[in-house]
Residue frames relative to the residue before (quaternion, step in Angstrom):
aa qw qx qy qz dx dy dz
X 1.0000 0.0000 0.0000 0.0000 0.00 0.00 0.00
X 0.7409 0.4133 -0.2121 0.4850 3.58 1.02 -0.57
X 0.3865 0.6938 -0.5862 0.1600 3.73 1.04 -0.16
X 0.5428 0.6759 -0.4560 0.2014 3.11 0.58 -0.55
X 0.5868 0.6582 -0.1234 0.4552 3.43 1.88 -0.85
X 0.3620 -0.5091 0.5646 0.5395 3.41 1.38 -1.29
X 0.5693 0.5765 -0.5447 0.2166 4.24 0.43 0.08
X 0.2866 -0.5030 0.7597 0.2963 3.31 -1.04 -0.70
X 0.1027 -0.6589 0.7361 0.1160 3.52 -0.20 0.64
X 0.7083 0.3983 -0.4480 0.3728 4.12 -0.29 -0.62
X 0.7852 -0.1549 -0.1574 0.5785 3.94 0.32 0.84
X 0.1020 -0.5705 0.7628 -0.2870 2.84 -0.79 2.35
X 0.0236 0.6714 -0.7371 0.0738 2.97 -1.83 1.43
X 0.8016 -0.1533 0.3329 0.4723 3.56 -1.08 -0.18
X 0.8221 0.5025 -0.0007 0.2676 2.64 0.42 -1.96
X 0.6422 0.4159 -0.0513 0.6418 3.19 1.21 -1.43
X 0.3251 0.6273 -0.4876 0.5129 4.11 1.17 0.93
X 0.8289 0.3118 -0.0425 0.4626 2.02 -0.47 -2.24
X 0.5659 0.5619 -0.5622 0.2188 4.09 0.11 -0.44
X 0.7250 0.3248 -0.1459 0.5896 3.45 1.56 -1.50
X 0.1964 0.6450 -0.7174 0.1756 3.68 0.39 0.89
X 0.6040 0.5969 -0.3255 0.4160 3.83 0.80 -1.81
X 0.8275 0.3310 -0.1716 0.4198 4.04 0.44 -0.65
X 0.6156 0.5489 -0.4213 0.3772 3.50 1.03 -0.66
X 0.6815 0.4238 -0.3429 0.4881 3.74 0.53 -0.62
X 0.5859 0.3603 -0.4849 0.5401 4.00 0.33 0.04
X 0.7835 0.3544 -0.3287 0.3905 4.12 0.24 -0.92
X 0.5886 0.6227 -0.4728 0.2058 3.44 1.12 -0.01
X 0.1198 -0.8601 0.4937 0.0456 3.83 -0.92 0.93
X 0.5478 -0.6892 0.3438 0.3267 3.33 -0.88 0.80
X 0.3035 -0.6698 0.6587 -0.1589 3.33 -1.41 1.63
X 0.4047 -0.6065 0.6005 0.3283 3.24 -1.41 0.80
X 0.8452 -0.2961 0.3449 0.2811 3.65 -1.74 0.42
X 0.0226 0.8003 -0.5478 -0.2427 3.86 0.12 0.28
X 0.2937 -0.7295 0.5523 0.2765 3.78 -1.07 -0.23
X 0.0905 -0.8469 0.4493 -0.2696 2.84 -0.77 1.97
X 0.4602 -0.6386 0.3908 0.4771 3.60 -0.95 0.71
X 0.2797 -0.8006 0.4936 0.1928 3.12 -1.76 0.15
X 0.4986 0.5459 -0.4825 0.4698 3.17 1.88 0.26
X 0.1563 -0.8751 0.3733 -0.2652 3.10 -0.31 1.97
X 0.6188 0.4144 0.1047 0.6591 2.88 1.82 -2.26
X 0.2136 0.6947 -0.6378 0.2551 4.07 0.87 0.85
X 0.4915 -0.5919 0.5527 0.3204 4.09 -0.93 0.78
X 0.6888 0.4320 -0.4265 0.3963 3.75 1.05 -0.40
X 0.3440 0.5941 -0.5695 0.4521 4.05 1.24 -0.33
X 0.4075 -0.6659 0.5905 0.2044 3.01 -1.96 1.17
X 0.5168 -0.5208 0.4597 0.5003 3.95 -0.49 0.41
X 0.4400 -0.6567 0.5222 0.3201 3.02 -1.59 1.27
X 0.5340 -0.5562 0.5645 0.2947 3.18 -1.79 -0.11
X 0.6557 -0.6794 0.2869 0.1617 3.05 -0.94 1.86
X 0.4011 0.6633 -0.3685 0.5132 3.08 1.48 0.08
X 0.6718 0.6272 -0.1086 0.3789 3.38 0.77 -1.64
X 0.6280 0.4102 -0.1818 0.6358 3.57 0.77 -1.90
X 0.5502 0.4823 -0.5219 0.4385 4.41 0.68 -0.98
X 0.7432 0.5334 -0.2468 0.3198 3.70 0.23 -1.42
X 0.6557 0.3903 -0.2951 0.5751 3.93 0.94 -0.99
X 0.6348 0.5665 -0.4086 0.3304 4.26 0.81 -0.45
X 0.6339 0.5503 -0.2441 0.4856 3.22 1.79 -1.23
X 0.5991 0.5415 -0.3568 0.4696 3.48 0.79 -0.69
X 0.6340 0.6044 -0.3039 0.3746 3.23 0.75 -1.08
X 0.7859 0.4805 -0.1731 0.3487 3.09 0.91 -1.85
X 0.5246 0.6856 -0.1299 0.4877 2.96 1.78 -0.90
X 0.3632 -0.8468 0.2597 0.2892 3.66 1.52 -0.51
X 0.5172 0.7064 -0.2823 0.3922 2.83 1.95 0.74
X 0.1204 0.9144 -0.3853 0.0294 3.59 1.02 0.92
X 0.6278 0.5121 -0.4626 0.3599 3.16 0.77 0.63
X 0.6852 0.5111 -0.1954 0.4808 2.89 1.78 0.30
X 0.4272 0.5982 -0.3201 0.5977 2.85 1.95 0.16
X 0.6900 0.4808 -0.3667 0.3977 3.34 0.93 -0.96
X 0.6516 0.5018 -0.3432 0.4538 3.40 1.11 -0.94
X 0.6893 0.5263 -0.3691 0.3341 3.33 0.79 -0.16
X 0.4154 0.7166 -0.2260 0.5127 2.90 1.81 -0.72
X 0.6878 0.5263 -0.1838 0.4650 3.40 0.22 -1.58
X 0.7068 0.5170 -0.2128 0.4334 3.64 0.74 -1.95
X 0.8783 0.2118 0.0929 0.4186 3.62 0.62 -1.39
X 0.5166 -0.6473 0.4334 0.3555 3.49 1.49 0.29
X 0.1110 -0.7961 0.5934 -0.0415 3.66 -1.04 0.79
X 0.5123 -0.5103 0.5083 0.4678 4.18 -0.55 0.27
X 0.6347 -0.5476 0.4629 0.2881 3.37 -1.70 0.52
X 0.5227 0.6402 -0.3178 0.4647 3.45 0.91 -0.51
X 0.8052 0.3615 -0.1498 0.4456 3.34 0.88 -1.78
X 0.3594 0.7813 -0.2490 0.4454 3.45 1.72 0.35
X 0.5649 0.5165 -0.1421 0.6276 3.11 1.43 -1.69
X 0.7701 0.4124 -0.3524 0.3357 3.19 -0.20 -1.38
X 0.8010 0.4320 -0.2383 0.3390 3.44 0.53 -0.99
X 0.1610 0.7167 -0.4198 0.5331 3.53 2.47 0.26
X 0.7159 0.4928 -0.2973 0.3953 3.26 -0.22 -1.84
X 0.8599 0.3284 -0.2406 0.3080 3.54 -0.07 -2.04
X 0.7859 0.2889 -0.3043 0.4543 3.40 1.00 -0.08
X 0.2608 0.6746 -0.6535 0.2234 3.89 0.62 0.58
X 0.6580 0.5234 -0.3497 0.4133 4.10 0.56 -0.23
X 0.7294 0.4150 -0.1545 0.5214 3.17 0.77 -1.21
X 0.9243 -0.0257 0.0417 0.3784 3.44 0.82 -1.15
X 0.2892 -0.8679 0.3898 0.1058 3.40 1.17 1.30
X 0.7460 0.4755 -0.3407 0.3184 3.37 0.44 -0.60
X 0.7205 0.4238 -0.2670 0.4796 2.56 0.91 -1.37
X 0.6245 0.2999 -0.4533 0.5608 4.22 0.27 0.00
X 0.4448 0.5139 -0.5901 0.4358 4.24 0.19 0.73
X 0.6667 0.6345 -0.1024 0.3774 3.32 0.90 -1.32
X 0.6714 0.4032 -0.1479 0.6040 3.11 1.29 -1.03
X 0.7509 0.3779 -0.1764 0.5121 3.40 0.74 -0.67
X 0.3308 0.5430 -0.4115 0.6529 3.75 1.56 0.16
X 0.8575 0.2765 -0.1994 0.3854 3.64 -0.34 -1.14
X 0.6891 0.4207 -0.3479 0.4766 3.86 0.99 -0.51
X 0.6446 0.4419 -0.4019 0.4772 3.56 1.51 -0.06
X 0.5705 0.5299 -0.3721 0.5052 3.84 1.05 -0.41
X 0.5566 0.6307 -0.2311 0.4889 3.56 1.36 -0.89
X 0.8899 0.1440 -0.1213 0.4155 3.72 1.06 -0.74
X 0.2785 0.7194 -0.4071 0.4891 2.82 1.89 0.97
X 0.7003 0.5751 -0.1097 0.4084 3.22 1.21 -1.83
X 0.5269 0.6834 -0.2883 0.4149 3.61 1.48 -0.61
X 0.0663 -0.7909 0.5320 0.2951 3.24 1.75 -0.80
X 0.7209 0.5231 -0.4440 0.0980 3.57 -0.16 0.87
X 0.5368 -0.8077 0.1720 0.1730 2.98 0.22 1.77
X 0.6289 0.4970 -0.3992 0.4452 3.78 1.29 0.21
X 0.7234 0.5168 -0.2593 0.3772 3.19 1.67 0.34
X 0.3762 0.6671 -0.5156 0.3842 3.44 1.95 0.23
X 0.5109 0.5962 -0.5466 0.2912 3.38 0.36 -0.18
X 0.5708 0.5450 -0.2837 0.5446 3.53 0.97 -1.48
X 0.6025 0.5722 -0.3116 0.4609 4.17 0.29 -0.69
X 0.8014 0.4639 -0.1101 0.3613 3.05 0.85 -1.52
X 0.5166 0.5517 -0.3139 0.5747 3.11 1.63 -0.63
X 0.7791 0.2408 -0.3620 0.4516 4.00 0.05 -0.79
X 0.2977 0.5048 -0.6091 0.5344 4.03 1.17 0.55
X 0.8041 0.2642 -0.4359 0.3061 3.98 -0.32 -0.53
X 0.5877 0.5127 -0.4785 0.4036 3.39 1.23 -0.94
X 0.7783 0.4287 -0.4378 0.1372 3.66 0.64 -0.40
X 0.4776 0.5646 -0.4910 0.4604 3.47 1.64 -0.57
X 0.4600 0.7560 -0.3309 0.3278 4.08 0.87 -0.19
X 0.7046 0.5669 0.1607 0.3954 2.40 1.45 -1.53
X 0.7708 0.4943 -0.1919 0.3532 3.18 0.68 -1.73
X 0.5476 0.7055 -0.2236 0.3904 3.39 1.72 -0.77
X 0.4626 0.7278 -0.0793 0.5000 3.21 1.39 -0.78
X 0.7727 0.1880 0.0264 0.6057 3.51 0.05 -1.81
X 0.6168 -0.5656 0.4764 0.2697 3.80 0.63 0.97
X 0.5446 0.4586 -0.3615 0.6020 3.91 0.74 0.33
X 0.0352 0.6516 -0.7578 0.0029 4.41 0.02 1.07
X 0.7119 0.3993 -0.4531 0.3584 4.15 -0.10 -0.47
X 0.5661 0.6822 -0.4415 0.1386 3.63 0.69 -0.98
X 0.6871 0.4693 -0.3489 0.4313 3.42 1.03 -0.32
X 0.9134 0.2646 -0.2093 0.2277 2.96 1.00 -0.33
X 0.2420 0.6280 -0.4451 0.5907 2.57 1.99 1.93
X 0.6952 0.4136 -0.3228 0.4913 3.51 1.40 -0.18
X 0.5714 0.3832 -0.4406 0.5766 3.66 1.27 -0.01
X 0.5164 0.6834 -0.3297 0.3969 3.28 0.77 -0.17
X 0.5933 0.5745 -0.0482 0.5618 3.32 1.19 -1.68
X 0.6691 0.3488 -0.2821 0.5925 4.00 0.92 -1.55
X 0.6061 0.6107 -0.4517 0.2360 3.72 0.39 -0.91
X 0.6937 0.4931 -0.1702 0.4967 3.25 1.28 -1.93
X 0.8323 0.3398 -0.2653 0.3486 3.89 0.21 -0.75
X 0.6052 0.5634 -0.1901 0.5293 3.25 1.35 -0.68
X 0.5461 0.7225 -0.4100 0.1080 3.75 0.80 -0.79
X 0.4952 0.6527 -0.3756 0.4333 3.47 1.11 -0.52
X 0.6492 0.5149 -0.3057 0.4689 4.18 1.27 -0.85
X 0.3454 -0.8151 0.4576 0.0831 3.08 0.15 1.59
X 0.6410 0.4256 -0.3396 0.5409 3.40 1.04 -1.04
X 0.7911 0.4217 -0.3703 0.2434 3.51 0.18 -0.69
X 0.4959 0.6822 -0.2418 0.4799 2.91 1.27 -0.25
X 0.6700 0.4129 -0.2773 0.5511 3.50 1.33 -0.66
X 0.3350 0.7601 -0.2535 0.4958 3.11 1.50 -0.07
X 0.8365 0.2280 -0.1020 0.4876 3.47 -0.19 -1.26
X 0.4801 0.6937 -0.3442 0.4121 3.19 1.68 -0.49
X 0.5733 0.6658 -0.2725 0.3921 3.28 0.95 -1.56
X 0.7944 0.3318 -0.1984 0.4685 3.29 0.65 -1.46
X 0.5895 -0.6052 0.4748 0.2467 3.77 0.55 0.38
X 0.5507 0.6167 -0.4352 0.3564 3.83 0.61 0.92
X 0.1759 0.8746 -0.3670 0.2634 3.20 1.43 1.16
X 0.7787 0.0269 0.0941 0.6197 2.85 1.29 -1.11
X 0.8157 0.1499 -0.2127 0.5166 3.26 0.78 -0.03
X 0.2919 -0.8874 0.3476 0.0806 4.09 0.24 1.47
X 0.6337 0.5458 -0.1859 0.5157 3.16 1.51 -1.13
C-alpha cells in the first residue's frame, strides 16, 4: 500500500520504518484521496512504533495528508497524531475525523476520570458539527444516544452533556 513511498508494506518492522524515513518524504507524490476505514484508534491497537507516528508527522509537515493518513491507517500513528489528522481532514473527509473523534471520546469516557468528560464532550460537539457534512445527519445522535445508554451511571458526565443542551433536541 505504501510503495508509492519506497515501503514494502508486506514486512514492516520498526526497523524497516525508520530505515525509509530519509526517502519517503522526497518520493512522496500527489494522489487523489483514498477511502478508508477509520476505526483505527480501538484501545486494543498496539501503540504504533515511533517510527510510524515520525512517518505520518513528515507527511503531514510536508503537506501531504492524504498520505499521511494512509500511512497512518497502514502503520498505526500516536493518539495525538490521530487528532491532528481529525482536524486536517474534517473538510475533505468528515467521516473519517467523526470516527476518530467517536473513539478518542469513548476512549476518555472509559478512563473513568471525571475531569476529563469535558474533553469527550467537546469532540461530541465537533461531531454533531460534523455528522451533517459526511452525509450521516443521525450519527450523532445515535452516538449521544449510545454515551447516554452505556455511560449513564457517570453522573458527572452526564451533567456534562446536559450542559450542552442535547436532551431533547441532538441535532
Amino acid at each position: 500500500m505504501l510503495a508509492r513511498l519506497g515501503i514494502d508494506d508486506s514486512s514492516l518492522t520498526p526497523t524497516s520504518v525508520t530505515d525509509a524515513l530519509p526517502g519517503a518524504a522526497a518520493s512522496v507524490s500527489s494522489s487523489p484521496a483514498r477511502s478508508l476505514h477509520a476505526d483505527v484508534m480501538s484501545d486494543a491497537a498496539p501503540a504504533a512504533p515511533a517510527a510510524a507516528a515520525i512517518l505520518t508527522e513528515l507527511l503531514l509537515y510536508e503537506g501531504h495528508t492524504d498520505d499521511a493518513w494512509e500511512a497512518a491507517v497502514t502503520l498505526g500513528t500516536s493518539r495525538p497524531m490521530w487528532m491532528t489528522l481529525a482536524r486536517q481532514r474534517e473538510t475533505a473527509s468528515p467521516g473519517d475525523s467523526i470516527a476518530i473523534y467517536e473513539s478518542q471520546a469513548l476512549a476518555i469516557i472509559n478512563r473513568k476520570k471525571p475531569n476529563q468528560y469535558k474533553v469527550a464532550v467537546d469532540l461530541m460537539d465537533r461531531i454533531r458539527h460534523l455528522a451533517p457534512a459526511a452525509g450521516e445527519p443521525h450519527r450523532f445522535a445515535e452516538f449521544l444516544q449510545r454515551v447516554r445508554t452505556e455511560h449513564k451511571p457517570k453522573r458527572r458526565l452526564m451533567a456534562e452533556i446536559d450542559k450542552m443542551g442535547w436532551q431533547h433536541d441532538p441535532a
